[in-house]
Phi, psi and omega in degrees: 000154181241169194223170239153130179206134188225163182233166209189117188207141183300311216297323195271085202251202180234274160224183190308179162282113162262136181284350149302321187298327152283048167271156169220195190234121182242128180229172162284054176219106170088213184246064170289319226273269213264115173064047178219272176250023195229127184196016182328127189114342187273144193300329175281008168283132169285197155324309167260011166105356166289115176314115218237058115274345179252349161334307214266337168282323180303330188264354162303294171317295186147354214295146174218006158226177171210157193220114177261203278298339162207183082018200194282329171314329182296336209249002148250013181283099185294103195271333143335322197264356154177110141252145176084167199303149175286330183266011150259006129008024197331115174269173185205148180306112175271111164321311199250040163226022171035092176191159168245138178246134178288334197080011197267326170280158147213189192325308189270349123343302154324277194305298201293353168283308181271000167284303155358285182279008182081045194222161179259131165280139177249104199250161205242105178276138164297110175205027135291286169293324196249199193211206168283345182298301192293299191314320179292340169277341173296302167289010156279302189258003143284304174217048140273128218303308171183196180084035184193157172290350166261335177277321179270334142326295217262321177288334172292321185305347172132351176252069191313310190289174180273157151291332209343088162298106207239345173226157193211144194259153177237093180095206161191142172031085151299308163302332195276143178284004177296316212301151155302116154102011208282168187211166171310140159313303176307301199276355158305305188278006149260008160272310191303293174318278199329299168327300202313300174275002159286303176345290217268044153281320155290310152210149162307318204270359166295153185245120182272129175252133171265185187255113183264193186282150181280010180198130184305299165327345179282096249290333186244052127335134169091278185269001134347259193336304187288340178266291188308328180259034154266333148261357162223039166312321207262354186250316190265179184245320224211132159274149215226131183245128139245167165200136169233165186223162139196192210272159191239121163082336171099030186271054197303310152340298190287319165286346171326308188298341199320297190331325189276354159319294201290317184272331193275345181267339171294298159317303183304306162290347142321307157331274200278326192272303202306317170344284190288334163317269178332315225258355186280317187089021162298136187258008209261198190182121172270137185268151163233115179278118180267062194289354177219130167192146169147175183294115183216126171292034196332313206284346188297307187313304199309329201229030160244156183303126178291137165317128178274343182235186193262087215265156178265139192003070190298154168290066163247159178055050166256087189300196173203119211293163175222205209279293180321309169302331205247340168275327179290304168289319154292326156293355166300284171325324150310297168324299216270349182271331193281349164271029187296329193304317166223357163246118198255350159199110177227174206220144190249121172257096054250150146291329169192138176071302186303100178026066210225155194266355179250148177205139208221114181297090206328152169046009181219213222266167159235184208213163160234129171286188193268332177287009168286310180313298172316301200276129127211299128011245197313324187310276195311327187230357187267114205227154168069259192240161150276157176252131186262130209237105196269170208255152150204108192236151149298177160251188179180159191268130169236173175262000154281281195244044199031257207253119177229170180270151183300333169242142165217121191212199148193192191194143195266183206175120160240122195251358193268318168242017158071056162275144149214145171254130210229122139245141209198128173277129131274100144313346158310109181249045171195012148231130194301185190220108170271084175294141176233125182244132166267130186261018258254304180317312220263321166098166174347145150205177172227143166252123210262333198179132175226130157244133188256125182219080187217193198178138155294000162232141189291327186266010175305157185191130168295148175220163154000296176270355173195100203259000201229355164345283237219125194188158176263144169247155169339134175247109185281344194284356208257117186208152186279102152305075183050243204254041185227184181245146137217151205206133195274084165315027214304180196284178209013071162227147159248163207211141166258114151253112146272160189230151171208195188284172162299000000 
């Protein structure tokens, strides 16, 4: 068995918990949309066509932004085609998943969906095909109040109040040549800027996301960052990171590790957003927004037969998760929490069936994948400040990302209710790890709960007919030794411990 020890003291904090970092993405690809929470006619539609099973699993999770309509889909999006009666509508070619998209959800629809679910909307402007004319009318006709030909447009349509929307992405993934529209760093980030600040001629007070790379991997990496926020440092608050991982080859060890991937692309774009700052002579500081990240089986998509026709909400990129994949997000998820200092907001991409932790059947049930449990989890309990939480772990060799340690963890401070939270990974992927945390800082505590979300085998995967394979259960090895914890890891697992007042 391997061991492990950490310590945990309120004093010592990173930042508050931003309650963004648990957001996700509902785009116009496959069935997020259309008989994923949008369905009429299915026994479980509300008034408006909504499932209000996956409502109920969304407000399950935790979720607490939605970033619309995409993705790559946003960079051919006409946001005019839906609105107004459905049956003047336009269906249209989506280029970039080859689908017809109907229109019958759009933009108010949208909004009247997160007003449901408890969730803040995050919306995404098209500036692969369209420019600044479109974005000022799209925000015109979420939120100025009336008086105007778009504000009045949106109250005939059925939306007297404004949406009022506060953060807005300008484009998406711009670097990559997949995009509708892809463009040079210059010239984006002088698309970006220009956008940005006509947006907040309307209202100030919008939060700008610029479009950074869509991958650490990508050959213009780095100076991507840096060329786009030389021309719009003075405008936006947030550089936007995605990354997805899975396992390669049967490299279980190296995906465990993702996390450590995650933290170093995180560092790096910080790095390079501080550069231009300094070399600007700015006192402001950009922020990362981590609007796309999760376990996604990219290459499966990459190597598959392209569609021959153009089909309405076709069956794509719906893995289907296993044990490995849902431990694998919980250290994603660490990652990105051990990063409260700047990355203050992100999104898990999907919300439902599209690499989603929810799946949800045309005309039958919905479901939770194993990777719903971890965010669901941390989403739920992670209160007050992070904790800068230091490690004393073995190590072990991976073939990615080199020498990483077996335990990965981190931990919340609530001091108003006198919580603490452990969320802690064993990356091992074949000896448990027998952990000790000292708690001595922290004063009386009770162990309020220890959870486990582990198996003998890493590829177990909840299904339809069997929705609880893979859950976390009760950790019984776990108990308080005077003023430390200990507790038993098994391999590949994530593991929750709370704590609480006496």
């Amino acid at each position: 068995m391997l061991s492990a020890s950490l310590t945990l003291d309120p004093a010592s904090t990173v930042a508050p918990v931003r309650r963004r970092t648990f957001g996700t993405f509902v785009e116009h690809l496959g069935r997020c949309v259309y008989t994923g929470i949008y369905e009429p006619g299915h026994p479980a539609a509300d008034e408006d066509g909504f499932r209000r099973d996956v409502l109920a699993l969304a407000r399950e999770l935790g979720v607490t932004t939605v970033r619309y309509p995409g993705g790559n889909f946003v960079s051919g999006y006409r946001w005019e085609d839906g609105v107004g009666p459905r049956e003047r509508r336009p269906r249209r070619l989506d280029l970039a998943w080859h689908s017809t998209e109907t229109n019958e959800f759009g933009l108010d629809e949208f909004v009247a969906w997160a007003r449901k679910a408890g969730v803040e909307p995050m919306m995404a402007v098209n500036l692969g095909t369209r420019g600044i004319a479109e974005a000022l009318d799209l925000l015109e006709y979420c939120n100025v109040e009336s008086g105007t030909h778009l504000s009045d447009l949106r109250a005939a349509n059925g939306s007297k109040e404004p949406h009022g929307i506060r953060m807005w992405c300008l484009g998406n993934e711009m670097d990559g040549p997949w995009q509708i529209g892809h463009k040079t760093a210059r010239e984006y980030g002088r698309l970006a800027a220009e956008t940005g600040r006509a947006m907040r001629m309307v209202d100030p007070g919008l939060e700008l996301v610029a479009c950074g790379s869509s991958g650490s991997g990508m050959p213009t990496f780095g100076a991507w960052e840096a060329t786009v926020l030389e021309e719009a440092y003075d405008v936006v608050d947030f550089v936007s990171c995605h990354a997805y991982y899975e396992e390669h080859d049967g490299d279980l060890a190296s995906f465990l590790a993702s996390a450590a991937d995650m933290d170093h692309f995180v560092d790096a774009v910080t790095a390079t957003a501080d550069g231009v700052g300094a070399r600007l002579k700015s006192k402001k500081r950009i922020d990362v927004s981590f609007d796309e990240w999760n376990v996604w089986y990219l290459s499966r998509f990459q190597n598959a037969e392209p569609p021959r026709d153009w089909p309405v909400a076709p069956r794509l990129l719906e893995d289907h998760y296993n044990l490995a994949d849902a431990v694998t997000l919980g250290g994603l998820l660490i990652s990105l929490l051990r990063h409260s200092d700047r990355v203050t907001s992100a999104c898990l991409a999907q919300l439902v069936n599209v690499i989603a932790p929810i799946v949800a059947e045309p005309g039958g049930g919905a479901w939770r994948q194993t990777t719903f449990h971890p965010f669901a989890q941390a989403s739920r309990h992670a209160a007050g400040d992070v904790l800068r939480v230091q490690l004393d772990s073995p190590s072990h060799e991976t073939a990615r990302y080199g020498t990483v340690t077996a335990l990965d963890a981190v931990a919340t401070h609530d001091a108003e209710q006198g919580a603490t939270t452990l969320f802690a990974v064993n990356r091992s992927v074949d000896r448990p790890l027998r952990l000790t945390a000292g708690l001595r800082a922290l004063g009386p505590v009770r162990l309020a709960e220890a959870t486990t979300l582990s198996g003998p085998d890493p590829y177990a995967r909840n299904t339809a007919d069997a929705q609880d394979t893979v859950a976390p259960r009760p950790n019984a090895d776990a108990r308080l030794d005077g003023a430390a914890l200990e507790v038993t890891l098994p391999p590949v697992s994530w593991n929750v411990i709370r704590l609480a007042r006496p």
